[in-house]
C-alpha positions as CSV (number, residue, x, y, z in Angstrom):
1,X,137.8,115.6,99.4
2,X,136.6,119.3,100.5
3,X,134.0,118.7,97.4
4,X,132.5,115.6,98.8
5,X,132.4,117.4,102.3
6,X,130.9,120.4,101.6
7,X,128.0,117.9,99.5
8,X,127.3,116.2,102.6
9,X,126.9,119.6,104.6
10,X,124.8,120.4,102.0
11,X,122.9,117.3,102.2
12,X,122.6,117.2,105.9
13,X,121.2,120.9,106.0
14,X,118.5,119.9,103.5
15,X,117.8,116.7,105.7
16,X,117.4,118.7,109.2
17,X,115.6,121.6,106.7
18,X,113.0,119.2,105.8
19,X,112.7,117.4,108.8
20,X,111.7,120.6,110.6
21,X,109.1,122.0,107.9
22,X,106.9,118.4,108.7
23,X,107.4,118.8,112.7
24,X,105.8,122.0,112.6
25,X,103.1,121.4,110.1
26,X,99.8,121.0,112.2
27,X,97.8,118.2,112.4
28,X,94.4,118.3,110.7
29,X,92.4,120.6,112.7
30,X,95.2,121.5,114.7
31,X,95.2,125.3,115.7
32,X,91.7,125.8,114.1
33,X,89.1,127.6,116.3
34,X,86.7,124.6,117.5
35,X,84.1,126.2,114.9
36,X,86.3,125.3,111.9
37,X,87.2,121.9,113.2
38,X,83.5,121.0,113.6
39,X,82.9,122.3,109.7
40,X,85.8,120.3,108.2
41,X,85.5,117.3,110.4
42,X,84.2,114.3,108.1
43,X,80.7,112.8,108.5
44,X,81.3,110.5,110.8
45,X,80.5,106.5,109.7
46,X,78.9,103.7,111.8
47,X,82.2,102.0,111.9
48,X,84.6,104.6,113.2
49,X,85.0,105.7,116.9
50,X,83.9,109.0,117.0
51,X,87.0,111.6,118.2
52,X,87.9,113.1,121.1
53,X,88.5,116.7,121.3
54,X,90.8,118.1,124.4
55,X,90.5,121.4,125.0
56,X,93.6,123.7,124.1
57,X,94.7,126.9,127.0
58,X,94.3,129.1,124.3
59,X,90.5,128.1,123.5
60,X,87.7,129.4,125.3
61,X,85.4,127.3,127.1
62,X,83.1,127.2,130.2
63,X,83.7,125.9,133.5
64,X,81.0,123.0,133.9
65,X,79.0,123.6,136.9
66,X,80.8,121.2,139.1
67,X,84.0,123.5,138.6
68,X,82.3,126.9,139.0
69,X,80.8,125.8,142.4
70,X,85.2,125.7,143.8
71,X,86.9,127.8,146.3
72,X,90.1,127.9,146.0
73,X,92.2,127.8,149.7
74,X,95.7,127.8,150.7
75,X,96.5,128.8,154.2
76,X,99.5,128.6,156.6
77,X,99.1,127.8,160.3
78,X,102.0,128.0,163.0
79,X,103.5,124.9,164.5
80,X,104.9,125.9,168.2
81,X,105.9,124.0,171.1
82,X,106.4,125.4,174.5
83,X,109.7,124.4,176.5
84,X,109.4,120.7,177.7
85,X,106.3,119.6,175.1
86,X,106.3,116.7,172.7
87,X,104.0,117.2,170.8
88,X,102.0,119.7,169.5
89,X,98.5,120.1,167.4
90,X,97.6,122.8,164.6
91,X,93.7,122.2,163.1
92,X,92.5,123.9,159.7
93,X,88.1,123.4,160.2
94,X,86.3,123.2,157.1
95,X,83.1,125.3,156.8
96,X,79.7,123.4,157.6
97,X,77.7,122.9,153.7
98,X,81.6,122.6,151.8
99,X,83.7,119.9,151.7
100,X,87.3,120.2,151.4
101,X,89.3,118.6,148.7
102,X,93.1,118.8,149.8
103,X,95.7,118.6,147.1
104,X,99.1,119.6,148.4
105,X,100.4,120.0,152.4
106,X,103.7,121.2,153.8
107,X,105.5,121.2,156.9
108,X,109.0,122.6,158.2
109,X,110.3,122.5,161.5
110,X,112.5,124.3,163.7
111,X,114.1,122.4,166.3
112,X,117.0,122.1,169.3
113,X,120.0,120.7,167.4
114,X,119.7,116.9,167.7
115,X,115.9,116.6,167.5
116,X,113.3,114.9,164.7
117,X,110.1,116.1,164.3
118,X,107.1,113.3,162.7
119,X,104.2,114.7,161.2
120,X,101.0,113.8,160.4
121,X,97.2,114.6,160.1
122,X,93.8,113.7,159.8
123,X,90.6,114.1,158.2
124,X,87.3,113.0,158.2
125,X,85.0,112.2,155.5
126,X,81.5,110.2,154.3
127,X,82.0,108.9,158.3
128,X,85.2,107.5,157.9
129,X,88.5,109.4,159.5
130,X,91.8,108.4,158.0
131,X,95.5,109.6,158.8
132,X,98.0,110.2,157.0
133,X,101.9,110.6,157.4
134,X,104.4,113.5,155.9
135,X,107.9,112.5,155.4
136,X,110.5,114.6,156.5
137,X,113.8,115.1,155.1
138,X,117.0,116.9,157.4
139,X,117.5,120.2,155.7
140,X,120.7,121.1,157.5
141,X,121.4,122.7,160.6
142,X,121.5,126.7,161.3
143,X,123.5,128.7,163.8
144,X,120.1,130.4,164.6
145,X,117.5,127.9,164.1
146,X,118.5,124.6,165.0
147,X,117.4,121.9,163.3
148,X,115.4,122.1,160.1
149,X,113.3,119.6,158.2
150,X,110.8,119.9,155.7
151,X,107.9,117.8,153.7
152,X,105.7,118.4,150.7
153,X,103.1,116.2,149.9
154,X,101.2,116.1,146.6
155,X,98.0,114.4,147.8
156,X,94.0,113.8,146.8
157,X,92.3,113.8,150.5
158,X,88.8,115.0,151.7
159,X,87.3,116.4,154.4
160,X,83.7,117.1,155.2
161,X,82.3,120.1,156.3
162,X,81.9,121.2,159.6
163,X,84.9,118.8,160.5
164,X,88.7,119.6,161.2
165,X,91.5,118.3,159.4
166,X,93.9,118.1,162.9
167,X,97.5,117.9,162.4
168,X,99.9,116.3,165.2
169,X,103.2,117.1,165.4
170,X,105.6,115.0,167.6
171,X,109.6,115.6,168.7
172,X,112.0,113.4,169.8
173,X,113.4,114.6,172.4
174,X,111.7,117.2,175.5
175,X,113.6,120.7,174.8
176,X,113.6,124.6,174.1
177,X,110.9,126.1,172.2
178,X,110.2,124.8,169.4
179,X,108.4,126.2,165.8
180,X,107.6,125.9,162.2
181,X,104.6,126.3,159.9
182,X,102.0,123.8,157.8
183,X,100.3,125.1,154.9
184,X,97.5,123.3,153.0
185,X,96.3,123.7,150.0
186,X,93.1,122.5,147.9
187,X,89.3,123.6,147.2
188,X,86.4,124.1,148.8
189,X,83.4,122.1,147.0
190,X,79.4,123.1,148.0
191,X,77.8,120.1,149.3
């Protein structure tokens, strides 16, 4: 019996062996500079569909102009309501000649224990304006903070320049002060 199981170990260790030397044999042209994959590509025949390459991190290529003409922004603006407010408005503008391409926003919210907060914004672009909604979700409550809730959205929306993207921030209920932050995040295009 131990002979047979110490064949099978054997066996399964040559299995898992081999099994590992093909996974990590590259593909053709895999890991070749793009130079070298262009000189050992075949002559390409009427009949085939020419391949697609997809750029690697580790090769070097060039932003096409589109690209290089982004500005990266990101920035953070309060959220504060006064004693006895509802609702209050933060507004990020976006620089006449650029137009703003936002691709993540998020909210929290600091309220009087037993209060919601609803979120939402706006922007404006090619003459249309639409809105849009964040979803909050209850973080907990704090001995020193209240009533927390947070949102992150992962979003595609534009805004033209020389427009602002205006958020509104509503509460449920009147109260104490009030706080909490939005930050946006997204690129700057030249128009």
């Amino acid at each position: 019996m131990r002979i047979h199981k110490g064949y099978v170990l054997a066996f399964l260790g040559f299995i898992i062996l081999a099994a590992s030397l093909v996974m990590s044999t590259p593909f053709s042209g895999h890991g070749q500079p793009k130079a070298l994959r262009a000189a050992a590509a075949p002559a390409a025949d009427s009949a085939r569909a020419p391949e697609r390459h997809v750029p690697r991190v580790e090769e070097d290529f060039e932003l096409p102009a589109a690209q290089a003409a982004l500005t990266t922004v990101q920035e953070t603006g309060p959220i504060l309501f006064k004693d006895g407010e509802l609702e209050a408005y933060l507004t990020f503008p976006v620089p006449v000649g650029k137009r703003m391409i936002l691709e993540s926003v998020s909210a929290r919210t600091e309220m009087t224990p037993g209060q919601t907060a609803a979120v939402q914004f706006m922007t404006t672009a090619g003459g249309g304006t639409a809105s849009f909604a964040l979803p909050m979700a209850y973080q907990g409550r704090y001995e020193k903070l209240g009533d927390i809730s947070a949102s992150a959205l992962r979003l595609r929306a534009y805004a033209d320049g020389g427009t602002v993207i205006t958020f509104r921030i509503n509460r449920s209920a009147v109260g104490d002060v009030a706080s909490g932050f939005i930050s946006i995040s997204g690129v700057l295009e030249n128009r």
